[in-house]
TORPA-4810 file (N, C-alpha, C, O; in nm, 3 decimals):
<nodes>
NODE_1_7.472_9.229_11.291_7.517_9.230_11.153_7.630_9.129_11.140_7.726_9.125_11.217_X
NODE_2_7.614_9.060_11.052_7.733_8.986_11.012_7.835_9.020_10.936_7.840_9.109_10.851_X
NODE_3_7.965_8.903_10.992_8.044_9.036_10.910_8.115_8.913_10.816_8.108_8.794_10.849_X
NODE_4_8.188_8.964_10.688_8.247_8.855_10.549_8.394_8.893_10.588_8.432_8.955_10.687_X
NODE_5_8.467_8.842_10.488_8.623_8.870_10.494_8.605_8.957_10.333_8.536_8.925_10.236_X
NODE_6_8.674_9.047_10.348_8.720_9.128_10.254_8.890_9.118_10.170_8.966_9.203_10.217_X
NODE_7_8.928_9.065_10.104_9.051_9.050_10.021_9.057_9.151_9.918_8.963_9.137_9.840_X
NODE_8_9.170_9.294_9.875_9.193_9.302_9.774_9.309_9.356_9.849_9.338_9.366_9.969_X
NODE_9_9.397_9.404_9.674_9.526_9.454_9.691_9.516_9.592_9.691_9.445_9.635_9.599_X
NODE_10_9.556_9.663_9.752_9.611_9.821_9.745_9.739_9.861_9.737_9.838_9.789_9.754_X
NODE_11_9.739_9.977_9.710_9.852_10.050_9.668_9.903_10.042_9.846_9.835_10.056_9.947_X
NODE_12_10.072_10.009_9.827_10.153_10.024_9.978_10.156_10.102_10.014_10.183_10.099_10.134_X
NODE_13_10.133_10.232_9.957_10.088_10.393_10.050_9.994_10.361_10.088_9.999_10.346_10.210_X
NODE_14_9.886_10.336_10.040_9.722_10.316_10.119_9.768_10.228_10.216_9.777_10.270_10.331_X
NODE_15_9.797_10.121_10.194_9.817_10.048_10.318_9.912_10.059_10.448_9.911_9.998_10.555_X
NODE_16_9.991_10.157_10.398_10.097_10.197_10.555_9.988_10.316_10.577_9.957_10.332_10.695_X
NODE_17_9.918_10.411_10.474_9.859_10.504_10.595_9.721_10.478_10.666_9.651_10.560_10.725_X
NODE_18_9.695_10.310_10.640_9.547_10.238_10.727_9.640_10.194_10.840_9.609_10.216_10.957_X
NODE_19_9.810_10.102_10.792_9.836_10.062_10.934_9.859_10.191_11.027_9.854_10.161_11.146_X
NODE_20_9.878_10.301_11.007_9.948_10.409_11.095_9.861_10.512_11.138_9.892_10.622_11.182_X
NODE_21_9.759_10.469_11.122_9.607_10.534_11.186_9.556_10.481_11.231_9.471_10.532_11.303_X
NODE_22_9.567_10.338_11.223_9.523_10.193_11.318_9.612_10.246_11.429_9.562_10.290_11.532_X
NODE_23_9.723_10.243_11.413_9.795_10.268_11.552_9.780_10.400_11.616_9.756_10.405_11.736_X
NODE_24_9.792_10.499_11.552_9.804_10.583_11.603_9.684_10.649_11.671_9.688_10.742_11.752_X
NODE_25_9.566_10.578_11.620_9.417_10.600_11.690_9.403_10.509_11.781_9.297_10.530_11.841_X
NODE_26_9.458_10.420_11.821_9.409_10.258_11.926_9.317_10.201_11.833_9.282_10.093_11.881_X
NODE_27_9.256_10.223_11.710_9.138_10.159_11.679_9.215_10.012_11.601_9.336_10.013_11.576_X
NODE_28_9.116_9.874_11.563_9.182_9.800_11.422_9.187_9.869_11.309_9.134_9.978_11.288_X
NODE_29_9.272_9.781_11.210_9.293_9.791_11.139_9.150_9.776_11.079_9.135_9.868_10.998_X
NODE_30_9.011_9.678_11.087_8.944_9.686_11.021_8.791_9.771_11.073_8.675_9.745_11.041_X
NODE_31_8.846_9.887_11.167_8.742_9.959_11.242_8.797_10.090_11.115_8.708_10.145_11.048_X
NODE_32_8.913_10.121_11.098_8.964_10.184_11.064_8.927_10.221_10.881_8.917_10.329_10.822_X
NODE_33_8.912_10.048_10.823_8.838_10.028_10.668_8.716_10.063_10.683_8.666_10.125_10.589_X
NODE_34_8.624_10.032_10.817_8.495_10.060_10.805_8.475_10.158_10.814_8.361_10.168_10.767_X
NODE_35_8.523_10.300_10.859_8.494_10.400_10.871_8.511_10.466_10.742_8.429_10.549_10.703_X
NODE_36_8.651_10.422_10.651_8.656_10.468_10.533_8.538_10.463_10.422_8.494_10.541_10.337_X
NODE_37_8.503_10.294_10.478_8.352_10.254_10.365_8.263_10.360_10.364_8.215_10.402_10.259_X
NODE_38_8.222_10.436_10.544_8.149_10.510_10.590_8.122_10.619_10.533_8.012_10.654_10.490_X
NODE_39_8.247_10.692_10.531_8.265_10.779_10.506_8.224_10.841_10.320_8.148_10.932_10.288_X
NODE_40_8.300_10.756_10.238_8.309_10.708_10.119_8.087_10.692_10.054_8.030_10.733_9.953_X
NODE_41_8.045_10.628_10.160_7.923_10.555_10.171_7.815_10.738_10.131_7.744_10.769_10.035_X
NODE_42_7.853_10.812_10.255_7.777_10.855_10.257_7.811_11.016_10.087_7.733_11.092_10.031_X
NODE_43_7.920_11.000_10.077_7.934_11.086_9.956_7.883_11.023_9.813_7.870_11.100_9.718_X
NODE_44_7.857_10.895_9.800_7.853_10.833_9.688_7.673_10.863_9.666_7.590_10.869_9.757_X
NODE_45_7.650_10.876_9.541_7.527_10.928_9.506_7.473_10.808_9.464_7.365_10.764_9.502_X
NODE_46_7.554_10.751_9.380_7.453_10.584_9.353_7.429_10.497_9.471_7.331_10.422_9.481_X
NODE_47_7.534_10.513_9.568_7.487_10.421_9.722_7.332_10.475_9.741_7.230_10.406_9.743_X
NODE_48_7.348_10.652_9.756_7.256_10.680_9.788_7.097_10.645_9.757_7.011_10.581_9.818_X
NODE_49_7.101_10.707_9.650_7.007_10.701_9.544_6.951_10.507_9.510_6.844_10.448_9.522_X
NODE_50_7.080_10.467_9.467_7.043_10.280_9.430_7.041_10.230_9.498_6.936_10.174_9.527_X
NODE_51_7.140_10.215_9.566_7.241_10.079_9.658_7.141_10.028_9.781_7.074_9.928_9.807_X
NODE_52_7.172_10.160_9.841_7.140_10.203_9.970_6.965_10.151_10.007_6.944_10.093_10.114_X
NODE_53_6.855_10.176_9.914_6.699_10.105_9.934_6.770_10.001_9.895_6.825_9.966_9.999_X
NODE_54_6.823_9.893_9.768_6.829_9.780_9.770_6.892_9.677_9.900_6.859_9.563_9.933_X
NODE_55_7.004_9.777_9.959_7.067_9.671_10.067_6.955_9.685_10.208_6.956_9.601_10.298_X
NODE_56_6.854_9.816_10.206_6.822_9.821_10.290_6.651_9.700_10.295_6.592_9.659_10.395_X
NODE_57_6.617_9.677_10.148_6.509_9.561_10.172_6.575_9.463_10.174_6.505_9.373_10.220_X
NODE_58_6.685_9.423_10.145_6.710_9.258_10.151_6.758_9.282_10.329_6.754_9.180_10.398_X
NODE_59_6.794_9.388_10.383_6.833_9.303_10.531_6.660_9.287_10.574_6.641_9.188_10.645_X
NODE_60_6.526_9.373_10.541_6.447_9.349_10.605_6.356_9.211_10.584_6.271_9.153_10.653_X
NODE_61_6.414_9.190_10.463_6.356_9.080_10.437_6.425_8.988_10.488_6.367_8.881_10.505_X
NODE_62_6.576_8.999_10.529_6.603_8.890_10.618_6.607_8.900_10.773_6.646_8.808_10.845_X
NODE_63_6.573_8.994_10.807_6.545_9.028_10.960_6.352_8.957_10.951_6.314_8.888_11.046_X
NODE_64_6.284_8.977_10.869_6.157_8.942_10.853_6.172_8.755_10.857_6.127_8.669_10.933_X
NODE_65_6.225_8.751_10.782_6.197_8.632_10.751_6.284_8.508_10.940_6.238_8.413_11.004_X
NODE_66_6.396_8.578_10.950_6.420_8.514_11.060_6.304_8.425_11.212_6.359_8.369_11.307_X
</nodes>
């Protein structure tokens, strides 16, 4: 899987309690966002329901097409 750069701003509470679970787990900082996506991912009903078949034919169509 490839991976993009992600840029936005958050609130400085959100962001001291990603740095201080980064640390305090050994994990990164961006093992730490992905798990949130994860997490977040699997409660969301439109991922489910929409998102989730659309992202899942475009990777096959680009795993296919490779």
């Amino acid at each position: 899987m490839s991976r993009s750069t992600l840029n936005v701003r958050i609130p400085e509470d959100k962001h001291q309690y990603l740095r201080l679970k980064s640390t305090h787990s050994g994990k990164q900082l961006q093992e730490i966002v992905i798990e949130c996506i994860d997490l977040y991912q699997e409660k969301d009903e439109d991922y489910v329901s929409k998102f989730k078949p659309l992202i899942d034919s475009k990777n096959e169509e680009s795993t296919h097409g490779a």
